[in-house]
N, CA, C and O atoms as CSV, one atom per row, in Angstrom:
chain,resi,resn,atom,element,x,y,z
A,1,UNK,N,N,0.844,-1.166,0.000
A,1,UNK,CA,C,0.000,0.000,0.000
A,1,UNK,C,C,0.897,1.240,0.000
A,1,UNK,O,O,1.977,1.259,0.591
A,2,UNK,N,N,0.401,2.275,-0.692
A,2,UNK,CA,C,1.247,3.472,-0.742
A,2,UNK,C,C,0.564,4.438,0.135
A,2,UNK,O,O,-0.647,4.449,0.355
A,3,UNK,N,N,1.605,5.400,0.709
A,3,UNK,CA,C,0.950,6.432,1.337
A,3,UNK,C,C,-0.130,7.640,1.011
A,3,UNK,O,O,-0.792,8.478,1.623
A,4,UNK,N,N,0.008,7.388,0.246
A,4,UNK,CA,C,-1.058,8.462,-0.504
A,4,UNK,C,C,-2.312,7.710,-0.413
A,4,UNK,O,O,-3.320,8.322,-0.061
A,5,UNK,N,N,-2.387,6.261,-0.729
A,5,UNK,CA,C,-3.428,5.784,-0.499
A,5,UNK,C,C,-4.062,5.684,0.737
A,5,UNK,O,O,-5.209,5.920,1.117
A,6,UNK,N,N,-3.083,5.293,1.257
A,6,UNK,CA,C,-3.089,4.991,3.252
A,6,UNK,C,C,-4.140,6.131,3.773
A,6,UNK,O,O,-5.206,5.903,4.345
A,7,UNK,N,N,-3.476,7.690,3.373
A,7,UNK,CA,C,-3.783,8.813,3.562
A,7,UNK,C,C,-5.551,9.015,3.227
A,7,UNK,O,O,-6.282,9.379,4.148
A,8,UNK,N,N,-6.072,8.765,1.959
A,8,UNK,CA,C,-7.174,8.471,1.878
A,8,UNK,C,C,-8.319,8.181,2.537
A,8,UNK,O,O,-9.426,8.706,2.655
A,9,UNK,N,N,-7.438,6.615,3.182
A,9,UNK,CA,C,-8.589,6.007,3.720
A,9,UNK,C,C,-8.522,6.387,5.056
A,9,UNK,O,O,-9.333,6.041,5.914
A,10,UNK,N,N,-7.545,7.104,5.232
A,10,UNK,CA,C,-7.718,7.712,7.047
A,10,UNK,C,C,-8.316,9.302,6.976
A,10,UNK,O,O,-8.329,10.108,7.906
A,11,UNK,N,N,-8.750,9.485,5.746
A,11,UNK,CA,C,-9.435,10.627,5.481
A,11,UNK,C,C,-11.156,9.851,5.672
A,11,UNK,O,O,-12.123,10.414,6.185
A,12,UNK,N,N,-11.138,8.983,5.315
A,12,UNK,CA,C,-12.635,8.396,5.362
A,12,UNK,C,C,-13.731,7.576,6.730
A,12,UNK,O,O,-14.904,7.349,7.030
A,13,UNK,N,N,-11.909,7.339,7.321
A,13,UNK,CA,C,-12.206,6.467,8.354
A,13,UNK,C,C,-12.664,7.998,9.753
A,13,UNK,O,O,-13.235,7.851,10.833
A,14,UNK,N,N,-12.230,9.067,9.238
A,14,UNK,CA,C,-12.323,10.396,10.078
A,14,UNK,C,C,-14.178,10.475,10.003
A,14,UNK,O,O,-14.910,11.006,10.838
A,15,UNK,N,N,-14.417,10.058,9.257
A,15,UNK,CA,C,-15.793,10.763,8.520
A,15,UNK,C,C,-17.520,9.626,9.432
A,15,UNK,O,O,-18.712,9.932,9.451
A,16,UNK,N,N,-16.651,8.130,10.128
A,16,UNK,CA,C,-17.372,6.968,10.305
A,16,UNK,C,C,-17.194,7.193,12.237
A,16,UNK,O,O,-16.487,7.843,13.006
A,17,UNK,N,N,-18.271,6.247,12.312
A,17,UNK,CA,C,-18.684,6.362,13.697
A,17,UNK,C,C,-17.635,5.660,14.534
A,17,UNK,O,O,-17.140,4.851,13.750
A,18,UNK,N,N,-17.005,5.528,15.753
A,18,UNK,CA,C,-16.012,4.875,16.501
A,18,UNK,C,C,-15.592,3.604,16.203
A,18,UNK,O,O,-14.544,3.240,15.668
A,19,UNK,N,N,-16.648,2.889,16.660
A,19,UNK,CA,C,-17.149,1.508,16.484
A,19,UNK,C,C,-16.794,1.103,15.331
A,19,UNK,O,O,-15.986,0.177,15.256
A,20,UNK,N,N,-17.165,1.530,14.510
A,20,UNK,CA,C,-17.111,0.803,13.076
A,20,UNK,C,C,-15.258,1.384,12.051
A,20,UNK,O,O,-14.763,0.968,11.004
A,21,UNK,N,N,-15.001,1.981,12.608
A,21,UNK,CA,C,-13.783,3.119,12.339
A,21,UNK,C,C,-12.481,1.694,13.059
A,21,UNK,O,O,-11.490,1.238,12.488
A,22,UNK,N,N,-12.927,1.418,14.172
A,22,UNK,CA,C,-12.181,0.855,14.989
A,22,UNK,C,C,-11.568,-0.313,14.594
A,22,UNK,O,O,-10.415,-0.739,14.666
A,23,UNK,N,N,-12.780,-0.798,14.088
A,23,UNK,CA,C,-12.623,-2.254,13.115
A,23,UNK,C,C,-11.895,-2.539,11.875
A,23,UNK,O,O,-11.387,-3.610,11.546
A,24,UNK,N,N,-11.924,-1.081,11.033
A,24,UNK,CA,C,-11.289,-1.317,10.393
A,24,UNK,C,C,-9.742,-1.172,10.727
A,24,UNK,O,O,-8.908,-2.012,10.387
A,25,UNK,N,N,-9.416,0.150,11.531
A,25,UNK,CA,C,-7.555,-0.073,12.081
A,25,UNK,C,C,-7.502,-1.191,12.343
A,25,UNK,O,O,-6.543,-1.665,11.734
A,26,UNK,N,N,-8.131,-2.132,13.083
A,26,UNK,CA,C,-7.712,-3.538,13.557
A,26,UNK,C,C,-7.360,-4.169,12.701
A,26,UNK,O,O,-6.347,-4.867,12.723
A,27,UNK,N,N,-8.260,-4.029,11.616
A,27,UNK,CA,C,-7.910,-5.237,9.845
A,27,UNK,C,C,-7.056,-4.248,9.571
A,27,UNK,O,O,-6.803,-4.678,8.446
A,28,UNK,N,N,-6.214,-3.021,9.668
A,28,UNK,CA,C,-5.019,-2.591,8.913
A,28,UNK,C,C,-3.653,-2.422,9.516
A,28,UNK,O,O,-2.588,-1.948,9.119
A,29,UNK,N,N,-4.145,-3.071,10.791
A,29,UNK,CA,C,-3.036,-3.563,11.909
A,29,UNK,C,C,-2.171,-4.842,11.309
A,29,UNK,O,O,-0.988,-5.181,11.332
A,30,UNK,N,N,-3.403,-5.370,10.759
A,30,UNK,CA,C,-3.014,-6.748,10.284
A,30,UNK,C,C,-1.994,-7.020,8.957
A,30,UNK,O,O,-1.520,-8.094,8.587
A,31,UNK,N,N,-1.865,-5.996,8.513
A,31,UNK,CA,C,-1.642,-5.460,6.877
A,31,UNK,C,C,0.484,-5.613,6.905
A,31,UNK,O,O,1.288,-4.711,7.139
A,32,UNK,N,N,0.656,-6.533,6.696
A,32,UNK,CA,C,2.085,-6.214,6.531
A,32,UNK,C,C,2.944,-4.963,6.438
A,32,UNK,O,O,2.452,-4.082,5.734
A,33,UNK,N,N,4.108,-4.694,6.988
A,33,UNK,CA,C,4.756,-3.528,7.239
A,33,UNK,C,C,4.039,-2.831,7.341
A,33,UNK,O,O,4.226,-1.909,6.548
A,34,UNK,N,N,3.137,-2.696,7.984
A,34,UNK,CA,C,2.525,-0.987,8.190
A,34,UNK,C,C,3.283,-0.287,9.098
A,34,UNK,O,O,2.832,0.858,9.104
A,35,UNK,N,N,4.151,-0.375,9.826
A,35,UNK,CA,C,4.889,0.273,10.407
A,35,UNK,C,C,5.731,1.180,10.043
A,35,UNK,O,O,6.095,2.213,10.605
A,36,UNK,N,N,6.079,0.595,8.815
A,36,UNK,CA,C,6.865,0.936,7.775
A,36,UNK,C,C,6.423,2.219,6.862
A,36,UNK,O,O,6.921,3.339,6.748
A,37,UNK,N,N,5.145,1.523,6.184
A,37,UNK,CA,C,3.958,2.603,5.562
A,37,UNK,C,C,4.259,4.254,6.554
A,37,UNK,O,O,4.711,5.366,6.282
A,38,UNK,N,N,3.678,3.538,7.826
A,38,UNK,CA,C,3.660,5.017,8.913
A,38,UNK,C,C,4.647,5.930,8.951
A,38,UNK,O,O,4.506,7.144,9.091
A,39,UNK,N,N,5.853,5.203,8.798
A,39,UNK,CA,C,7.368,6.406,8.870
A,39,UNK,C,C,7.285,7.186,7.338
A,39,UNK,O,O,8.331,7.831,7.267
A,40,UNK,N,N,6.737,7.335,6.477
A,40,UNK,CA,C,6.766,7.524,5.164
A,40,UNK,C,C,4.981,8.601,5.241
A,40,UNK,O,O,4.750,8.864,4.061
A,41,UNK,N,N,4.303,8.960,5.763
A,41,UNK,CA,C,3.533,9.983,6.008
A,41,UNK,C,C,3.737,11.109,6.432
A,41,UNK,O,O,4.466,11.312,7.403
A,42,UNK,N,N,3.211,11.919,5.868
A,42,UNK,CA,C,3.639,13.272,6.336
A,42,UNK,C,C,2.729,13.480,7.763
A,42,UNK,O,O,2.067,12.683,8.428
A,43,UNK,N,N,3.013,14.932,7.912
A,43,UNK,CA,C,2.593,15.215,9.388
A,43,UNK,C,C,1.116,15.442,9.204
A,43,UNK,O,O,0.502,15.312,10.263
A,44,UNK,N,N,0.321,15.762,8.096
A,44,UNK,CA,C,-1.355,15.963,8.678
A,44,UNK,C,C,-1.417,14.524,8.572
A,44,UNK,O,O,-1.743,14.111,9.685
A,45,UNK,N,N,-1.272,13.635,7.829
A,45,UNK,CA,C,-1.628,12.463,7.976
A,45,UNK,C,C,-1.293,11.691,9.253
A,45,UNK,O,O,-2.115,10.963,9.810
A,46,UNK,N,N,-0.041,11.887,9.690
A,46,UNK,CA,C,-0.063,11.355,11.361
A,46,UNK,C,C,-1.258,12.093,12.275
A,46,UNK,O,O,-1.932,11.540,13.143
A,47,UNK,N,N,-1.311,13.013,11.993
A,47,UNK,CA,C,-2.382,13.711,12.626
A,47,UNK,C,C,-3.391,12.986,13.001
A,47,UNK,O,O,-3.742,12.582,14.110
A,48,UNK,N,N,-4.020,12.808,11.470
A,48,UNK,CA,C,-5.266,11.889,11.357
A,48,UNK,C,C,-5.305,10.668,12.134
A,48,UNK,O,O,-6.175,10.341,12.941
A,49,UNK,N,N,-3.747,9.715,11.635
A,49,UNK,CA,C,-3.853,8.563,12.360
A,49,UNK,C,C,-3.804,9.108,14.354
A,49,UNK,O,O,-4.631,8.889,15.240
A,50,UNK,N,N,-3.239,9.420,14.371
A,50,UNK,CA,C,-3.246,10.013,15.884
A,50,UNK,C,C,-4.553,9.923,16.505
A,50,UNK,O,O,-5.083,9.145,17.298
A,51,UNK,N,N,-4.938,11.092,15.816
A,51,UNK,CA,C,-6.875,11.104,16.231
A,51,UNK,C,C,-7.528,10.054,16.537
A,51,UNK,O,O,-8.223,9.879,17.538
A,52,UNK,N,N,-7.204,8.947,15.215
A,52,UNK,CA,C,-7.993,7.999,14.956
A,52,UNK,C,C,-7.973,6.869,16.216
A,52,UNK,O,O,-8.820,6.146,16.741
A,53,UNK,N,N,-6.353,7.154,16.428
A,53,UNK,CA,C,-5.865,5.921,17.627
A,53,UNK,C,C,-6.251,6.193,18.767
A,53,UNK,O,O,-6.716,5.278,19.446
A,54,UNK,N,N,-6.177,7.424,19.264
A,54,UNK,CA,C,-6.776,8.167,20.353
A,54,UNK,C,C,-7.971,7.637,20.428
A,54,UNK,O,O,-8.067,6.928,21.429
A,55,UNK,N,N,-9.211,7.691,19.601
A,55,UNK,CA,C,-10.759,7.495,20.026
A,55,UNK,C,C,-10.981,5.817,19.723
A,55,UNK,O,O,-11.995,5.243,20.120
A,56,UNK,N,N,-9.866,5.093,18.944
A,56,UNK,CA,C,-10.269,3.343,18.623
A,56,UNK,C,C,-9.925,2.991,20.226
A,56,UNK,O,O,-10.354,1.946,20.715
A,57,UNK,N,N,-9.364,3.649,20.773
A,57,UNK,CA,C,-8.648,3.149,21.901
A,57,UNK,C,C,-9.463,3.631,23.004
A,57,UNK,O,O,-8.740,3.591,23.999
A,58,UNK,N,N,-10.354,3.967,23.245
A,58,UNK,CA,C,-11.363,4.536,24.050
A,58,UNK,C,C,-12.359,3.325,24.630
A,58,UNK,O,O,-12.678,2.310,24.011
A,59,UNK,N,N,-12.752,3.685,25.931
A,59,UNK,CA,C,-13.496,2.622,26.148
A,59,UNK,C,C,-14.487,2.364,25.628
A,59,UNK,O,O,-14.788,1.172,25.689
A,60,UNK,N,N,-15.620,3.444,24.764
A,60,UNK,CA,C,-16.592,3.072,23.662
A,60,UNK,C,C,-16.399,2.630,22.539
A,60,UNK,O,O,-17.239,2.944,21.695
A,61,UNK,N,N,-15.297,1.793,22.131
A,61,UNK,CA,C,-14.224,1.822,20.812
A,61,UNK,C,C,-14.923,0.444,20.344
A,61,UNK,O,O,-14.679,0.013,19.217
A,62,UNK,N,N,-15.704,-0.175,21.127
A,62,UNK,CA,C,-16.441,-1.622,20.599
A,62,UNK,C,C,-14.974,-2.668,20.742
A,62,UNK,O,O,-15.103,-3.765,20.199
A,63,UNK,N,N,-14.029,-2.478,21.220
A,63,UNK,CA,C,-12.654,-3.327,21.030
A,63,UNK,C,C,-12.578,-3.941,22.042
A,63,UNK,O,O,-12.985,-3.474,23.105
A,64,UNK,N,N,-11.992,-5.225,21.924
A,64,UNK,CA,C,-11.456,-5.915,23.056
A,64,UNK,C,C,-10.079,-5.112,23.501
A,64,UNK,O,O,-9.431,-4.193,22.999
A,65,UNK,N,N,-9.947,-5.987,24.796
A,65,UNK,CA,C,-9.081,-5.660,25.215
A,65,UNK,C,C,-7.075,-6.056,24.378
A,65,UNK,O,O,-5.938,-5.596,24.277
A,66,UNK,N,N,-7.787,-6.990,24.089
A,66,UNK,CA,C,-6.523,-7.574,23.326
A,66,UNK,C,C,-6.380,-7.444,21.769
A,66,UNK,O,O,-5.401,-7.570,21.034
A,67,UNK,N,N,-8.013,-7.079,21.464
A,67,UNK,CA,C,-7.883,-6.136,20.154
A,67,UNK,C,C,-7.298,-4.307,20.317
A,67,UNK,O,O,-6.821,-3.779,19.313
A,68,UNK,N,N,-7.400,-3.549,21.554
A,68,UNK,CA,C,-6.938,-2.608,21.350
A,68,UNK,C,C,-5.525,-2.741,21.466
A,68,UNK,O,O,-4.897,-1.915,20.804
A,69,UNK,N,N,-4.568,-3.899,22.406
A,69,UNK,CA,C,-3.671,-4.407,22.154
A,69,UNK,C,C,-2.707,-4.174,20.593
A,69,UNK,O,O,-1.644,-3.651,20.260
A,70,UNK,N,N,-3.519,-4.710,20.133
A,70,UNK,CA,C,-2.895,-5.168,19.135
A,70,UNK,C,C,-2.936,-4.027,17.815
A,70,UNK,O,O,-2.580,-4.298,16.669
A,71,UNK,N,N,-3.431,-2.773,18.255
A,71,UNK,CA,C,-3.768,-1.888,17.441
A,71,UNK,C,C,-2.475,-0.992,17.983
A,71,UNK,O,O,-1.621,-0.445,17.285
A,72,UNK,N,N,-2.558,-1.001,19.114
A,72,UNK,CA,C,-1.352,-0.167,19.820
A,72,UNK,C,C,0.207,-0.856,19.274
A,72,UNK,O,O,1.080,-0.204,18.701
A,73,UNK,N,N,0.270,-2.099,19.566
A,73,UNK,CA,C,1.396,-2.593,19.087
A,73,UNK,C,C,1.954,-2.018,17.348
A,73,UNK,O,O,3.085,-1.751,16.943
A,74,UNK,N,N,0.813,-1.994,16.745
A,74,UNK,CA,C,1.588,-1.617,14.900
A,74,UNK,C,C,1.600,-0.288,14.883
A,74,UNK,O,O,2.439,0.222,14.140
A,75,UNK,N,N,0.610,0.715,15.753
A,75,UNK,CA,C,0.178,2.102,15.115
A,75,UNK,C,C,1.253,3.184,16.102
A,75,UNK,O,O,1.802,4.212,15.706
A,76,UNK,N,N,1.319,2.604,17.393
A,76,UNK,CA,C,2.174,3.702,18.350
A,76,UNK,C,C,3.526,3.778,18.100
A,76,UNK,O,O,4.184,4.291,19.006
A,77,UNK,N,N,4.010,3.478,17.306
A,77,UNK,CA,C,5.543,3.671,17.047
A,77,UNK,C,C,5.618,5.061,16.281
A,77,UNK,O,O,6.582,5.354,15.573
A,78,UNK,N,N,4.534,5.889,16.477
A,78,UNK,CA,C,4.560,7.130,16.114
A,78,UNK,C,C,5.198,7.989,16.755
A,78,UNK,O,O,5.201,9.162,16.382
């Protein structure tokens, strides 16, 4: 995945309710090197992801505990 694309869909995922927002970082947790992807974004786009991690990670986030786990593990190396 390229960043520009990445960028996109964290433009869209801004736009969706917690819950359902949440689910998808989890399936893009899953996504090979994304860690990688992340060092290669510019700064509004960390932004976005920031935001995004901030409220998936919330206790209304619909996430397990070991699903917010595991969201923290690929996305916080910010």
């Amino acid at each position: 995945m390229e960043s520009k694309i990445f960028g996109e869909i964290l433009d869209v995922l801004l736009i969706l309710d917690t819950s359902i927002f949440s689910k998808h970082l989890l399936g893009l947790s899953r996504v090979p090197r994304m860690s990688t992807l992340i060092m290669f974004l510019g700064p509004e786009d960390l932004g976005k992801l920031k935001e995004l991690l901030k409220r998936s990670t919330s206790p209304n986030s619909g996430l397990t505990e070991n699903e917010i786990r595991q969201i923290e593990k690929v996305f916080f190396v910010l």
